[in-house]
Biopython code that builds the backbone (N, CA, C, O; Angstrom):
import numpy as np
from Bio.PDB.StructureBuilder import StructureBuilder

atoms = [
    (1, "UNK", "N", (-13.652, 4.655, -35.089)),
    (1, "UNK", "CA", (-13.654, 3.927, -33.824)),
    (1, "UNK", "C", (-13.893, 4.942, -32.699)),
    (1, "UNK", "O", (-13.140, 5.913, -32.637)),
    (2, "UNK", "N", (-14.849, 4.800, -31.833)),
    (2, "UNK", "CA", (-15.023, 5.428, -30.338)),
    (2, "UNK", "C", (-14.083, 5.430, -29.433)),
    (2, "UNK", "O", (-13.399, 4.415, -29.296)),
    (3, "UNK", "N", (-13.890, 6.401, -28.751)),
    (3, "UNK", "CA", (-12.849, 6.298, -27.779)),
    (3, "UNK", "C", (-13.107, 5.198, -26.929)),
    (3, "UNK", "O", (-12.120, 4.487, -26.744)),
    (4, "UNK", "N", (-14.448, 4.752, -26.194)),
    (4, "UNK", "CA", (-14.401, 3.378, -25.803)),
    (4, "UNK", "C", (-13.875, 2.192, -26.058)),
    (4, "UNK", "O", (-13.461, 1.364, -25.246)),
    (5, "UNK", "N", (-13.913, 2.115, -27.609)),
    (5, "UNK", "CA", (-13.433, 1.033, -28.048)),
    (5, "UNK", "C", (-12.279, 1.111, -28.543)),
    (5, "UNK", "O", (-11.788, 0.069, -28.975)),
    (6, "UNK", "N", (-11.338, 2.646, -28.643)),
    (6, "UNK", "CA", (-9.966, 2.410, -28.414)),
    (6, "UNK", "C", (-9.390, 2.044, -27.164)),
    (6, "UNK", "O", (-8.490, 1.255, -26.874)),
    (7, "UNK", "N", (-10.200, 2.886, -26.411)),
    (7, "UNK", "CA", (-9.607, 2.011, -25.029)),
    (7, "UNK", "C", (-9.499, 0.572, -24.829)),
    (7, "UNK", "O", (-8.463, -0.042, -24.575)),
    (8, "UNK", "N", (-10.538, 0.147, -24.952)),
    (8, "UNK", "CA", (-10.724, -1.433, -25.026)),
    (8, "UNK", "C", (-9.425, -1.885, -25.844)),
    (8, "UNK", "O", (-8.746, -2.762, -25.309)),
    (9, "UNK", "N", (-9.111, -1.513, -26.763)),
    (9, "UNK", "CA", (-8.048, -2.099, -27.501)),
    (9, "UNK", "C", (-6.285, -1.933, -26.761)),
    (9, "UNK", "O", (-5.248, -2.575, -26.927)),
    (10, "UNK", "N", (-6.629, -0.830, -25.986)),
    (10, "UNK", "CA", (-5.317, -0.281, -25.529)),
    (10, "UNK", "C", (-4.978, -0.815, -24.458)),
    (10, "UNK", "O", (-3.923, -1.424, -24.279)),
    (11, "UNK", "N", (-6.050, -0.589, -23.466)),
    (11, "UNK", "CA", (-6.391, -1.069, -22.252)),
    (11, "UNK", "C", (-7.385, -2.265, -21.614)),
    (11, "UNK", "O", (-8.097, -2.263, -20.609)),
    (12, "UNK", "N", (-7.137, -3.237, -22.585)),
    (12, "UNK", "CA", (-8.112, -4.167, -22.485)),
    (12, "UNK", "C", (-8.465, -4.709, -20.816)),
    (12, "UNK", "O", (-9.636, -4.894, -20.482)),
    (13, "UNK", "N", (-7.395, -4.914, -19.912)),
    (13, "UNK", "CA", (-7.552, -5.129, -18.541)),
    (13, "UNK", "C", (-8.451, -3.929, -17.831)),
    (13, "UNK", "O", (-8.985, -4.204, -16.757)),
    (14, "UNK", "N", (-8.605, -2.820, -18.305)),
    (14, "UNK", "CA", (-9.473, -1.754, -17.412)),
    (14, "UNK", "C", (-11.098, -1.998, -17.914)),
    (14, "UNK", "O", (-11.986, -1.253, -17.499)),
    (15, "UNK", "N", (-11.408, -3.238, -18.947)),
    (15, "UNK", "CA", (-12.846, -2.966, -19.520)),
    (15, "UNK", "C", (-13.782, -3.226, -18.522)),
    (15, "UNK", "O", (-14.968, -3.027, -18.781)),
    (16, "UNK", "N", (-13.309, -3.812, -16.959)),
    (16, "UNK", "CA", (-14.558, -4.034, -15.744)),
    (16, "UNK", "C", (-14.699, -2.948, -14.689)),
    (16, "UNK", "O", (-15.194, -2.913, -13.562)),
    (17, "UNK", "N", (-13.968, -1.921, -15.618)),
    (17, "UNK", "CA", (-13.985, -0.520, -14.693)),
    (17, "UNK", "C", (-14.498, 0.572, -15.024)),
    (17, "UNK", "O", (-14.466, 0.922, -16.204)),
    (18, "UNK", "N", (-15.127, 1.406, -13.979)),
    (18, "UNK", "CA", (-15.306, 3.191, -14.591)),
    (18, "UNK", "C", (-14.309, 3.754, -14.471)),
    (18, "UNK", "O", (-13.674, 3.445, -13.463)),
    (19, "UNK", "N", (-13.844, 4.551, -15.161)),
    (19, "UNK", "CA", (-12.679, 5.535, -15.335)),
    (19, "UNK", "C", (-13.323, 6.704, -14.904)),
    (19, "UNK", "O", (-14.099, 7.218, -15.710)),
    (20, "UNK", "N", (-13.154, 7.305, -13.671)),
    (20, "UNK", "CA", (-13.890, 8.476, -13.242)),
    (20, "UNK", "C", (-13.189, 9.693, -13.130)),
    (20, "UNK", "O", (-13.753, 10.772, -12.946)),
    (21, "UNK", "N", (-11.973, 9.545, -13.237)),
    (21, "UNK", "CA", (-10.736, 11.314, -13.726)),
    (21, "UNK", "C", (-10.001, 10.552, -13.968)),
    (21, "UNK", "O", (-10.085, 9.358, -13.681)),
    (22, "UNK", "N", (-8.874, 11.249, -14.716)),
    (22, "UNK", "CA", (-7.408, 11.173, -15.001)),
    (22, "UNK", "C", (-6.223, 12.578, -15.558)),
    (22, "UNK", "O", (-6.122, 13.479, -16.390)),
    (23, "UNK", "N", (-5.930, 12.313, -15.080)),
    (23, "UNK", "CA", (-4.901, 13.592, -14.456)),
    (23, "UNK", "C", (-3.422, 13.434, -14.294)),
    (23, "UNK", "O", (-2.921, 12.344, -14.019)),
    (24, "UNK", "N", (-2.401, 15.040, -14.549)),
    (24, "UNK", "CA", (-1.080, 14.391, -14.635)),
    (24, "UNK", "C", (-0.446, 14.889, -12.946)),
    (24, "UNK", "O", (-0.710, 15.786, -12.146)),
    (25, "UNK", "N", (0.205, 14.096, -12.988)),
    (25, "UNK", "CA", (1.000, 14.277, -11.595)),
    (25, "UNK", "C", (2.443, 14.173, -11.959)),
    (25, "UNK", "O", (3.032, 13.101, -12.103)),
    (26, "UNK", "N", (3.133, 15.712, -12.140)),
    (26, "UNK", "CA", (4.921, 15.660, -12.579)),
    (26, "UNK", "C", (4.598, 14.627, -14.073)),
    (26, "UNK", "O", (3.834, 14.765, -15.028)),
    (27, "UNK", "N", (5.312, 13.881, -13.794)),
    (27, "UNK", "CA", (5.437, 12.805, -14.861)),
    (27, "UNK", "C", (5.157, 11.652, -14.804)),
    (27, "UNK", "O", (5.672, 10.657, -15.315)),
    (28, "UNK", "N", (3.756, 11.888, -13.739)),
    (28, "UNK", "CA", (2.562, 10.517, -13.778)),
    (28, "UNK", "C", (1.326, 10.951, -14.271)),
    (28, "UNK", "O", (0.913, 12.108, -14.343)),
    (29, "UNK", "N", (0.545, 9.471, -14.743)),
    (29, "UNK", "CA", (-0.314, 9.588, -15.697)),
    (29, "UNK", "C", (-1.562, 9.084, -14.159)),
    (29, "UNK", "O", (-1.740, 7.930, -13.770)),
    (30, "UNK", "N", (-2.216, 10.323, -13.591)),
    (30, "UNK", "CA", (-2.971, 9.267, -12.579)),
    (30, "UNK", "C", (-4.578, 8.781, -12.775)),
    (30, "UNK", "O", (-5.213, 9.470, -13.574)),
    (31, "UNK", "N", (-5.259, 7.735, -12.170)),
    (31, "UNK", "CA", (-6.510, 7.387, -12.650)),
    (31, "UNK", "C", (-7.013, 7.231, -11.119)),
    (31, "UNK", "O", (-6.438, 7.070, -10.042)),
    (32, "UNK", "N", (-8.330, 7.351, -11.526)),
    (32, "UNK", "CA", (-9.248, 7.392, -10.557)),
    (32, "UNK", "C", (-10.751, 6.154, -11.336)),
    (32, "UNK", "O", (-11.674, 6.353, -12.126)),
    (33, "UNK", "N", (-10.261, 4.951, -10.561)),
    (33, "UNK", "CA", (-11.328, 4.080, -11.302)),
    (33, "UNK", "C", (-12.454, 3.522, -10.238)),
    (33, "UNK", "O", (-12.399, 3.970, -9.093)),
    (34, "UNK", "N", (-13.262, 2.762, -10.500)),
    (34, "UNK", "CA", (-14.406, 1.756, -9.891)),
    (34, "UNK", "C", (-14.854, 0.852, -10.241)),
    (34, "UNK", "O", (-14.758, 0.749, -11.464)),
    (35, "UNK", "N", (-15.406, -0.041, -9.716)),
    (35, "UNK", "CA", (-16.380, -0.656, -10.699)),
    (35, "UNK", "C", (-17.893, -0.172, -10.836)),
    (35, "UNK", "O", (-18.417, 0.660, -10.095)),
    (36, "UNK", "N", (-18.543, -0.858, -11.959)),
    (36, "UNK", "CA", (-20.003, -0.051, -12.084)),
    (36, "UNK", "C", (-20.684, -0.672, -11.739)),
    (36, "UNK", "O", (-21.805, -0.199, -11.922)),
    (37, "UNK", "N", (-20.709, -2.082, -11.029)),
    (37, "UNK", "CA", (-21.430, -2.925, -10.683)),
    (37, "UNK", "C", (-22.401, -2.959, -9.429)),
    (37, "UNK", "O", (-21.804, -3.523, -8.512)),
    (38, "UNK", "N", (-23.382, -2.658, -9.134)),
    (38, "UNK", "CA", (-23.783, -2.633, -7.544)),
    (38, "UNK", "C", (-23.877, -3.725, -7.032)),
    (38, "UNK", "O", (-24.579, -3.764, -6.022)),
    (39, "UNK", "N", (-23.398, -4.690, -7.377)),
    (39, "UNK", "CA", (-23.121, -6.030, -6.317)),
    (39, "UNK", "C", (-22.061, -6.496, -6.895)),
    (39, "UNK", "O", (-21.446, -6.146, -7.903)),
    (40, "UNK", "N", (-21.875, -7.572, -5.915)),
    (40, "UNK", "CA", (-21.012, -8.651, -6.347)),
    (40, "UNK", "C", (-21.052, -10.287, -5.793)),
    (40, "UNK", "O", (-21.774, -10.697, -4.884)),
    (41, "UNK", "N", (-20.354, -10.870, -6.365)),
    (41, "UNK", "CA", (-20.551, -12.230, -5.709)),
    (41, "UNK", "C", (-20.015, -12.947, -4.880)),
    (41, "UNK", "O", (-18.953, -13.389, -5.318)),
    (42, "UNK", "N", (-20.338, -13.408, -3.477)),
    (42, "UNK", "CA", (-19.391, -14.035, -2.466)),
    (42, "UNK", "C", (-18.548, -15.225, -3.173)),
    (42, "UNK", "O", (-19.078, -15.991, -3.978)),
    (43, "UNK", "N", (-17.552, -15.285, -2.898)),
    (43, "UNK", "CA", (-16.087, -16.644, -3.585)),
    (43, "UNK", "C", (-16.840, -17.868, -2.249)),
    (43, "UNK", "O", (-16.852, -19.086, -2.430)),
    (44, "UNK", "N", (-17.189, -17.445, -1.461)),
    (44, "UNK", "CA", (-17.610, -19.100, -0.348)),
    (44, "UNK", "C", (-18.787, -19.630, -1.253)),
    (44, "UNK", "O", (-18.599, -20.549, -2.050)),
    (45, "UNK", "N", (-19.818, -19.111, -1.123)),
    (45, "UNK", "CA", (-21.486, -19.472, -1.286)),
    (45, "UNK", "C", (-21.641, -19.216, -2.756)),
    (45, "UNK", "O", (-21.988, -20.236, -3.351)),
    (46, "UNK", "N", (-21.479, -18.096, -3.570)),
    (46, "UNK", "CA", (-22.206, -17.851, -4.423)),
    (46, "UNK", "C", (-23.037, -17.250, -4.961)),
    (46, "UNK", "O", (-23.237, -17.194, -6.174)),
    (47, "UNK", "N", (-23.811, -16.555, -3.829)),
    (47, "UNK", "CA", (-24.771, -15.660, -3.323)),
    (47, "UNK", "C", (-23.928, -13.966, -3.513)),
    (47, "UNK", "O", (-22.807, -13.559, -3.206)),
    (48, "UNK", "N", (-25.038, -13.377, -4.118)),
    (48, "UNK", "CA", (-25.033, -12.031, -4.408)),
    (48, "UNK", "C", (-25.257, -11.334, -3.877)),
    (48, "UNK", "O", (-26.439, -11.536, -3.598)),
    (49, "UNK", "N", (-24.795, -10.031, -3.192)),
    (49, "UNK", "CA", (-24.972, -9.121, -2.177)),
    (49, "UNK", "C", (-24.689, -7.211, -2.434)),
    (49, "UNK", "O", (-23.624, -6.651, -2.692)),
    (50, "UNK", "N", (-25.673, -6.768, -2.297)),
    (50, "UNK", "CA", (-25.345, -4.888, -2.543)),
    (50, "UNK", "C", (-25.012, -4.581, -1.057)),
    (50, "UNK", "O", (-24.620, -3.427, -0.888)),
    (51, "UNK", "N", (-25.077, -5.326, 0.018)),
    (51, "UNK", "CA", (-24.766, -5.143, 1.205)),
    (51, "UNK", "C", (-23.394, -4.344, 1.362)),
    (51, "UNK", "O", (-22.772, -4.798, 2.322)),
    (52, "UNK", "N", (-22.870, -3.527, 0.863)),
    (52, "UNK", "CA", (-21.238, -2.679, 1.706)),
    (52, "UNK", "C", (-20.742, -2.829, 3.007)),
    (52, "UNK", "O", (-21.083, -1.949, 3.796)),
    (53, "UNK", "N", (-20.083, -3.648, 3.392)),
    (53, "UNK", "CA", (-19.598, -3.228, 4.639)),
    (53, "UNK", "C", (-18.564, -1.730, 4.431)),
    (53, "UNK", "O", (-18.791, -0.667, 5.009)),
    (54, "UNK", "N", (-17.615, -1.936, 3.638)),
    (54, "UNK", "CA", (-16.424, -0.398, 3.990)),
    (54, "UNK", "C", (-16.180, -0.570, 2.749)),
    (54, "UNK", "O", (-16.543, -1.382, 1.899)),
    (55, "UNK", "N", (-15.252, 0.661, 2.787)),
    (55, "UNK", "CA", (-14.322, 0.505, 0.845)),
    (55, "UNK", "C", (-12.703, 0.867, 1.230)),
    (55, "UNK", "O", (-11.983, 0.950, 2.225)),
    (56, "UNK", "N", (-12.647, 0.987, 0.107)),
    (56, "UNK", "CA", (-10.973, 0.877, -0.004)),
    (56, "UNK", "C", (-10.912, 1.243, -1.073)),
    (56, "UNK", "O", (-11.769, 1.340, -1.952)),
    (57, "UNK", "N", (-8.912, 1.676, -1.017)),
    (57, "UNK", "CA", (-8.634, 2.048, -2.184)),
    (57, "UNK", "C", (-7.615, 1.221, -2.580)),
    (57, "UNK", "O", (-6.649, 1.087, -1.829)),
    (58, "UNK", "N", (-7.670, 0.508, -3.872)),
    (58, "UNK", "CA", (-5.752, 0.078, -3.974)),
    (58, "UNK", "C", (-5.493, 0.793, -5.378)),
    (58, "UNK", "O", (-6.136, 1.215, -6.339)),
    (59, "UNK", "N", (-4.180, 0.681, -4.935)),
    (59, "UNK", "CA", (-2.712, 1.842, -5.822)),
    (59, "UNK", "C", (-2.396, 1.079, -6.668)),
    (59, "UNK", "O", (-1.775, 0.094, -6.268)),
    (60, "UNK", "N", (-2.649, 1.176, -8.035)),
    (60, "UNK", "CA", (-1.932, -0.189, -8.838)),
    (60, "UNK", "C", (-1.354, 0.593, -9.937)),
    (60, "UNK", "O", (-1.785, 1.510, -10.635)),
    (61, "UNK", "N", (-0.072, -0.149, -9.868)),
    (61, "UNK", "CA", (1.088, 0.732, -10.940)),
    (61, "UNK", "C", (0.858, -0.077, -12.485)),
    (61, "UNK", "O", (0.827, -1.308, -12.498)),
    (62, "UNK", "N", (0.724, 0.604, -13.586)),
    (62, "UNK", "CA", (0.561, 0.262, -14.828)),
    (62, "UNK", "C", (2.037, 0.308, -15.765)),
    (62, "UNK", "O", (3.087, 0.899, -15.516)),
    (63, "UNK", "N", (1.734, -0.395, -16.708)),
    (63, "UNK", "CA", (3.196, 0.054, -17.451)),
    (63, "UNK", "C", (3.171, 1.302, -18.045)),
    (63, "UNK", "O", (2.088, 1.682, -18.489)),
    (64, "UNK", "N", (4.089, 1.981, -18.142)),
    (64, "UNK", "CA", (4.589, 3.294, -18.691)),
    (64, "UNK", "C", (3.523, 3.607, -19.794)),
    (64, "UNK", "O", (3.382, 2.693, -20.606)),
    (65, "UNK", "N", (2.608, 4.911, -20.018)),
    (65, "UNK", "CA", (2.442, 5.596, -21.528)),
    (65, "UNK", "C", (2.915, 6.391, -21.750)),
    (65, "UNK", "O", (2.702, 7.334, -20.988)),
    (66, "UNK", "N", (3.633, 6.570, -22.610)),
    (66, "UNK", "CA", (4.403, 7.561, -23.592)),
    (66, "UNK", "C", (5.235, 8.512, -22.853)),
    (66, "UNK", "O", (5.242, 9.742, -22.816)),
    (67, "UNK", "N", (6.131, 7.359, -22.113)),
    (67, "UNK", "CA", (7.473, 7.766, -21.396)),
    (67, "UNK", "C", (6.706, 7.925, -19.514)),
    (67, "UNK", "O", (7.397, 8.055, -18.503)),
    (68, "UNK", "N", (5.635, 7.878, -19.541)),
    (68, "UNK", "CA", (4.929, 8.689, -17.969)),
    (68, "UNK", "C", (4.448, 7.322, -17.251)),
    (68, "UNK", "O", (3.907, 6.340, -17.759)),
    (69, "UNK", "N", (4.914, 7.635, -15.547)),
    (69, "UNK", "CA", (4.608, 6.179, -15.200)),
    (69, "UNK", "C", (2.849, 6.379, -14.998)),
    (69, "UNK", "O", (2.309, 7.484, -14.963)),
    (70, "UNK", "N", (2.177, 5.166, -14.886)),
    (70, "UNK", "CA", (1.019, 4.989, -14.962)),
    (70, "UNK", "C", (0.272, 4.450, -13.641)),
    (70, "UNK", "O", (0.382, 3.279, -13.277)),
    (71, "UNK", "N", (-0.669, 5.625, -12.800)),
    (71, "UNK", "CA", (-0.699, 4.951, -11.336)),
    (71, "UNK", "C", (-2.439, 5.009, -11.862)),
    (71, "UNK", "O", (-2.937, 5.925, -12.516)),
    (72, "UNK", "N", (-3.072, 3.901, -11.421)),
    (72, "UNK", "CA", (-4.481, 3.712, -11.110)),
    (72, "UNK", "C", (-5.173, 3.787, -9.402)),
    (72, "UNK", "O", (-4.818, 3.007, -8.518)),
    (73, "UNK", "N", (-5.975, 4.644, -9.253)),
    (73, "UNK", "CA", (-6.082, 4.265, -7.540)),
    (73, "UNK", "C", (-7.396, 3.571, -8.399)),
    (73, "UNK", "O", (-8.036, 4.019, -9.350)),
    (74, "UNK", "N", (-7.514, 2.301, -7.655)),
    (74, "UNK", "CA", (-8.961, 1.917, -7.793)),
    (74, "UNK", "C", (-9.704, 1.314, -6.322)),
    (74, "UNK", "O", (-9.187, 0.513, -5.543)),
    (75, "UNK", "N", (-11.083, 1.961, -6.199)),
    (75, "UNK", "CA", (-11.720, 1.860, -5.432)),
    (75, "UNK", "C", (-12.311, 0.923, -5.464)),
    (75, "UNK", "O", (-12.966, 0.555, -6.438)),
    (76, "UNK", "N", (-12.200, 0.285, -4.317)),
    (76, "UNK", "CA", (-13.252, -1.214, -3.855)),
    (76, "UNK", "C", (-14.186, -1.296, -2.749)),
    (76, "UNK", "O", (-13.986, -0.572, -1.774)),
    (77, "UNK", "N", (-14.877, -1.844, -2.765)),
    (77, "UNK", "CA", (-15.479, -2.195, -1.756)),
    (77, "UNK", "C", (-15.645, -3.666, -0.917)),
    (77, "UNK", "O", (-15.329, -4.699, -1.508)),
    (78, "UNK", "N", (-16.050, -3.714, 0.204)),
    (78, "UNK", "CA", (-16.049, -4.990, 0.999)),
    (78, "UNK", "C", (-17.724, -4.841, 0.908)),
    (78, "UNK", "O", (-18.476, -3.871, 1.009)),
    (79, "UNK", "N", (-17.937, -6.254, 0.674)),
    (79, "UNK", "CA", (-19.570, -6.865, 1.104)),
    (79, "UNK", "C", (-19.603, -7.784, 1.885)),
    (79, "UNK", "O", (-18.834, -8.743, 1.958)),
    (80, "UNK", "N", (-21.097, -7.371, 2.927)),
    (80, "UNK", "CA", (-21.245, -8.617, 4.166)),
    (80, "UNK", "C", (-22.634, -9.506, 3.013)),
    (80, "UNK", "O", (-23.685, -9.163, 2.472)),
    (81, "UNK", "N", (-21.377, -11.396, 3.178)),
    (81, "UNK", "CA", (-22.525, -12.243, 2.448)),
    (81, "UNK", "C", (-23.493, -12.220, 3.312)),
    (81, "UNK", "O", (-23.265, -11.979, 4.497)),
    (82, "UNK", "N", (-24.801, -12.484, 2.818)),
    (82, "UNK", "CA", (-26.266, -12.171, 2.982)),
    (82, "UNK", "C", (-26.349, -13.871, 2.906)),
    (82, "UNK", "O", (-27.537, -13.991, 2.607)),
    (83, "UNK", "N", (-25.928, -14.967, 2.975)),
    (83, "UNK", "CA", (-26.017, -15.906, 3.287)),
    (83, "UNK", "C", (-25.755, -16.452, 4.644)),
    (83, "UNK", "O", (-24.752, -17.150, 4.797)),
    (84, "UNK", "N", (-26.486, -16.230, 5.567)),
    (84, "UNK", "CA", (-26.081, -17.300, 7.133)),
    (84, "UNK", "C", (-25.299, -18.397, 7.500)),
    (84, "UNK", "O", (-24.610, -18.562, 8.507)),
    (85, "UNK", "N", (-25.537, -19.248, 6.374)),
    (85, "UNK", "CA", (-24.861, -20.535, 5.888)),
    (85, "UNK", "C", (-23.678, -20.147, 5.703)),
    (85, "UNK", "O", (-23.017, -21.036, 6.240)),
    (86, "UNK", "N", (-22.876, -19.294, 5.235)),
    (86, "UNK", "CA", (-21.423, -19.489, 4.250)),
    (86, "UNK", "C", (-20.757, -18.517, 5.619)),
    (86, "UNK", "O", (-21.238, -17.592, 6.274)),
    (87, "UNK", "N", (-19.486, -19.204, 5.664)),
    (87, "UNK", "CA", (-18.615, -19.293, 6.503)),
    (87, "UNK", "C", (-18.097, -17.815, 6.036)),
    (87, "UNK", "O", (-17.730, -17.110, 6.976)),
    (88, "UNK", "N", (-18.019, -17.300, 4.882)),
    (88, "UNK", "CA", (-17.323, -15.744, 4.839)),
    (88, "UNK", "C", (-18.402, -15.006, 5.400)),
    (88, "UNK", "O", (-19.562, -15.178, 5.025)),
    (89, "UNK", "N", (-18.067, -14.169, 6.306)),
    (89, "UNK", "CA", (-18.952, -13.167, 6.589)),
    (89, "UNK", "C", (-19.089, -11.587, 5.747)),
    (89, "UNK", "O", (-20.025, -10.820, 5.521)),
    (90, "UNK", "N", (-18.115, -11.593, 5.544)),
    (90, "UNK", "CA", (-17.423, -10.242, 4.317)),
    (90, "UNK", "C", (-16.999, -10.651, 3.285)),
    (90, "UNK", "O", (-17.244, -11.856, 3.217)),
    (91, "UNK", "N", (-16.399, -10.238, 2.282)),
    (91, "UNK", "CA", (-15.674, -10.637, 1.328)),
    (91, "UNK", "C", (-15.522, -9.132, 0.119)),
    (91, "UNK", "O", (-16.411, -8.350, -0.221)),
    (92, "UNK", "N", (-14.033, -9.167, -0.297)),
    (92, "UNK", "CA", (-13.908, -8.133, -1.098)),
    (92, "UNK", "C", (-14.352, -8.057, -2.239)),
    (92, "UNK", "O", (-14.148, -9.143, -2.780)),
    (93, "UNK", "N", (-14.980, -7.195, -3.084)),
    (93, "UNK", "CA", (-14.881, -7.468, -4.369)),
    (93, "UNK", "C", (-13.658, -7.564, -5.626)),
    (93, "UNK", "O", (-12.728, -6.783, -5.822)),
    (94, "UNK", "N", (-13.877, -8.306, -6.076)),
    (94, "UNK", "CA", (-12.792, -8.970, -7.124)),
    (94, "UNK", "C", (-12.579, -8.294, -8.445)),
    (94, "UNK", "O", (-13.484, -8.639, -9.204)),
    (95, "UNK", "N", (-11.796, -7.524, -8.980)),
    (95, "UNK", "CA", (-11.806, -6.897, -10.549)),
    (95, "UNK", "C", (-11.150, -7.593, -10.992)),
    (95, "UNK", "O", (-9.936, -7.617, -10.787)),
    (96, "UNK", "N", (-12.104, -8.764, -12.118)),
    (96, "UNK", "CA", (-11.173, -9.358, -13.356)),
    (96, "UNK", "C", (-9.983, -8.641, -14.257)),
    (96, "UNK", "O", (-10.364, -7.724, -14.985)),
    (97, "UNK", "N", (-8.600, -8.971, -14.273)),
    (97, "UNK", "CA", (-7.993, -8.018, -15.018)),
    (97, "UNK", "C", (-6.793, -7.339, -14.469)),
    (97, "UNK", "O", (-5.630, -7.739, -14.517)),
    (98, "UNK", "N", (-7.265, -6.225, -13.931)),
    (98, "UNK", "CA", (-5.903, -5.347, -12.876)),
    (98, "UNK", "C", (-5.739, -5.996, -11.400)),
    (98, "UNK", "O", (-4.577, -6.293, -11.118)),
    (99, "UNK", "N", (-6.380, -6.170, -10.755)),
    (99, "UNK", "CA", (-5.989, -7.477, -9.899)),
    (99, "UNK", "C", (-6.589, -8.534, -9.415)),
    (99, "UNK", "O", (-7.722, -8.920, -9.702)),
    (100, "UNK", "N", (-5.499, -9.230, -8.344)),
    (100, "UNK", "CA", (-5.685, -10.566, -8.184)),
    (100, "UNK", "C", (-6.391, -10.849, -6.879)),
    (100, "UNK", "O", (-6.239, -9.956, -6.045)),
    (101, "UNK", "N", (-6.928, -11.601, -6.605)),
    (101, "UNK", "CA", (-7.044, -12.135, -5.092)),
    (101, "UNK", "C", (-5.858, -12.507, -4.362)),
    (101, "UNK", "O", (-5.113, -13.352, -4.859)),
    (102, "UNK", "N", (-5.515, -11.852, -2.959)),
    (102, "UNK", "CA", (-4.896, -11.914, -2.158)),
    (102, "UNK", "C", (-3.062, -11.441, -2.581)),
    (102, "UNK", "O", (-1.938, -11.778, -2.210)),
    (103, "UNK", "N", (-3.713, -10.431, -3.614)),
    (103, "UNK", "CA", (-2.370, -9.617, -4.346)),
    (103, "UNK", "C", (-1.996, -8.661, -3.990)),
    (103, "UNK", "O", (-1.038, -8.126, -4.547)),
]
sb = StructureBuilder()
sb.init_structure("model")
sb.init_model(0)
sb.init_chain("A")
sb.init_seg("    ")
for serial, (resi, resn, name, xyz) in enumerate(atoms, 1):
    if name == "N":
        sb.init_residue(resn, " ", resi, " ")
    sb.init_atom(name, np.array(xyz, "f"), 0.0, 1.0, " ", f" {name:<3s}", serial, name[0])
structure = sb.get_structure()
């Protein structure tokens, strides 16, 4: 089995992400993720956009591996919809998995 696809087995919620470092901090396990996607899809319209407005980072705490707490920073980005019509003008992108909308 590939380390990909142990991961997948281990970490099945991280499979819509890049894992871009990971590193120990004292007696944290830390990650540095993304997504690999260059767009995403507005939640109003539907409509697909590579447009970036800004990014962000969120801090998301994992359960413990092998005694070490488990911090993910994962990087996001905001997109301006490219639709005129749809009432969102921005909208964040969404990672199936590690989090939620409006979490």
């Amino acid at each position: 089995m590939s380390v990909p696809e142990l991961l997948a087995v281990w970490f099945p919620h991280l499979a819509r992400v890049r894992i871009e470092g990971v590193f120990l901090a004292g007696r944290s396990v830390r990650s540095k993720a993304r997504t690999p996607d260059p767009e995403a899809v507005c939640p109003g319209c539907g409509a697909a956009s590579r447009w970036v407005h800004s990014r962000s980072e969120r801090r998301l705490s994992d359960t413990a591996i092998a005694g070490r707490e488990t911090v993910i920073r994962l990087g996001v980005r905001r997109f301006c919809c490219r639709d005129d019509e749809c009432q969102k003008k921005t909208f964040a992108e969404q990672v199936p998995g590690p989090t939620v909308r409006s979490g």
